[in-house]
C-alpha positions as CSV (number, residue, x, y, z in Angstrom):
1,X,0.0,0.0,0.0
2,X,1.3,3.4,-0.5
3,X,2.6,5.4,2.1
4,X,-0.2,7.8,2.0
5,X,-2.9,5.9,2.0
6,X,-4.7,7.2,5.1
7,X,-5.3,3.5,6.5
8,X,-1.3,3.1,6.3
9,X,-0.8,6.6,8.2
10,X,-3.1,5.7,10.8
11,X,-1.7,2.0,11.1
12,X,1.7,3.5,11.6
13,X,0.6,6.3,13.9
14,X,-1.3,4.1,16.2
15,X,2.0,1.6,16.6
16,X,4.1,4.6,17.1
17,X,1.1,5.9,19.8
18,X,1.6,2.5,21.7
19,X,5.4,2.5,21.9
20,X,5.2,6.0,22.9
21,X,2.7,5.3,25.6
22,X,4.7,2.4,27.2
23,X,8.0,4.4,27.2
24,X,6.1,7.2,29.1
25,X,4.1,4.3,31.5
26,X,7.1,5.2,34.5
27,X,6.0,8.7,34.3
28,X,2.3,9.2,34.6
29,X,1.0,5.9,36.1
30,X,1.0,4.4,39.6
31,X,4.4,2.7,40.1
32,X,5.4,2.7,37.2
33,X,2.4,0.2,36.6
34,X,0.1,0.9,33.5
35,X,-1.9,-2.2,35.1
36,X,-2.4,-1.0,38.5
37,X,-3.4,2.7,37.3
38,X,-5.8,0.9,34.6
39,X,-7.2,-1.2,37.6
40,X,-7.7,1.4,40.0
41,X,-9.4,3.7,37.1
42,X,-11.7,1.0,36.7
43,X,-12.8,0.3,40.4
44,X,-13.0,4.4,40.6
45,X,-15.1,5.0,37.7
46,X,-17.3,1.3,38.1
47,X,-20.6,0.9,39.9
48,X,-20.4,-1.8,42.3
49,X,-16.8,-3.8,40.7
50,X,-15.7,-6.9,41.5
51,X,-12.4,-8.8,40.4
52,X,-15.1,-11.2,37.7
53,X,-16.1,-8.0,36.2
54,X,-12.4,-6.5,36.3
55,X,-11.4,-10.0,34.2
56,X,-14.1,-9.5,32.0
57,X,-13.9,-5.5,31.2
58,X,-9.9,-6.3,30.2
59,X,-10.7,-9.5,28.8
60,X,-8.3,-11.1,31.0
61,X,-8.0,-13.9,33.3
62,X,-9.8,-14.4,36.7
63,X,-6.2,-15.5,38.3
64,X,-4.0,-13.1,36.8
65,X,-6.9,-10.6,38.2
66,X,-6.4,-12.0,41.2
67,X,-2.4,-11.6,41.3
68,X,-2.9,-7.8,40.4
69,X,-5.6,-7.2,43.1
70,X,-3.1,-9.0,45.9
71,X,-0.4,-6.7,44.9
72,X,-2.5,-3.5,45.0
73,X,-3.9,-4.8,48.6
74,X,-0.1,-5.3,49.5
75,X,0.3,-1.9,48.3
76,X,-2.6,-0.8,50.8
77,X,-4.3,0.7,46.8
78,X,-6.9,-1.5,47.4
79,X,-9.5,-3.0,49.7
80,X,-12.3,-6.5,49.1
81,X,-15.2,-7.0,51.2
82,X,-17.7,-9.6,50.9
83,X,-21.1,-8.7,48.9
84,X,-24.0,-8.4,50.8
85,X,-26.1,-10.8,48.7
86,X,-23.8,-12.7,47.2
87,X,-21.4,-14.5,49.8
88,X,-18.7,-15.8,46.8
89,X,-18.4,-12.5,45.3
90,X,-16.3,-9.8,47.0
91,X,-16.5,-6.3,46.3
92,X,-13.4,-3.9,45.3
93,X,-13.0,-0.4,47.2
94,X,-9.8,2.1,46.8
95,X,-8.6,3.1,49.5
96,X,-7.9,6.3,50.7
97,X,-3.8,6.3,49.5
98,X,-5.5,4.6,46.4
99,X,-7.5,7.5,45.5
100,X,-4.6,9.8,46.1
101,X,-2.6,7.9,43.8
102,X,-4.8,7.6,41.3
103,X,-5.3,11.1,41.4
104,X,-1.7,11.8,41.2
105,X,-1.4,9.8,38.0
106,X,-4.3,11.2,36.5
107,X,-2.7,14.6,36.8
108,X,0.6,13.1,35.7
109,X,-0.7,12.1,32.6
110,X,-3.0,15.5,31.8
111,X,0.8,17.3,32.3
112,X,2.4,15.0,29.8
113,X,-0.8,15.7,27.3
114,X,-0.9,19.0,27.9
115,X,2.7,19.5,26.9
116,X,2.6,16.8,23.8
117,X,-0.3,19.2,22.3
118,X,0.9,23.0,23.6
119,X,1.8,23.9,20.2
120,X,-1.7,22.8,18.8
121,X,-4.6,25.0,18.3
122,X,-7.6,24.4,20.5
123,X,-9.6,23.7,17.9
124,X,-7.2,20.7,16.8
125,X,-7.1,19.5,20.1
126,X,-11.0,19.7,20.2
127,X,-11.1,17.9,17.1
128,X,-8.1,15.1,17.8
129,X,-10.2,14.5,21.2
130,X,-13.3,14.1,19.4
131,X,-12.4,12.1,16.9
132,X,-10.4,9.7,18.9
133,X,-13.4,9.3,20.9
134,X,-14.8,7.9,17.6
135,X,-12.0,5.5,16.9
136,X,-11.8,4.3,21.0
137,X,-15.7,3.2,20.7
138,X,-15.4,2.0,17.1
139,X,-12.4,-0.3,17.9
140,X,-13.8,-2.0,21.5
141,X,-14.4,-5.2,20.8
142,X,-17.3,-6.1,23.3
């Protein structure tokens, strides 16, 4: 395919986005851990989460799950208590120094975007935002 074929940019710009993303994971996420800041996000911004719905949001498995949640626990990030109806399932909680690192990496990472685009014009970064909005929900598999 030619080089300017706009499915070829965008392949090529999306590779570049991910190795770019994982160099930077040290600097805006919790520990240095793109896992534990994605797992935390999720129990933050998820009604009533549980480690089965975790597994199943990343498509990932109920043990490896499991690993992640002890080492956040270890970490005092994160908290499980037993459901109220449901005695097998245990609900996930941050905990206080949880929510303050999640906080911190969230800010981390709007520093780091904020410099990558302060040469943009706000209507391109209104637009990039937009449209990769678009792509995010287009490209989710479930």
């Amino acid at each position: 395919m030619a080089a300017d074929d706009p499915i070829t940019v965008l392949q090529g710009a999306i590779l570049q986005f991910t190795r770019n993303s994982r160099k930077q994971v040290a600097y805006t996420t919790i520990g240095g851990s793109f896992v534990a800041a994605a797992v935390l996000s999720y129990i933050a911004n998820t009604e009533d989460p549980t480690a089965t719905s975790l597994a199943e949001a990343y498509g990932l498995d109920k043990s490896t799950v499991s690993r992640q949640l002890a080492e956040l626990e270890k970490q005092g990030l994160v908290r499980r208590s037993r459901h109220p109806s449901r005695p097998r399932t245990q609900d996930l909680h941050l905990t206080a120094k949880g929510k303050r690192a999640l906080v911190t990496a969230i800010e981390k990472h709007r520093v780091a975007l904020e410099q990558c685009l302060a040469k943009w014009s706000a209507k391109d970064v209104a637009t990039f935002g937009t449209l990769l909005a678009r792509y995010v929900v287009a490209s989710d598999p479930s």
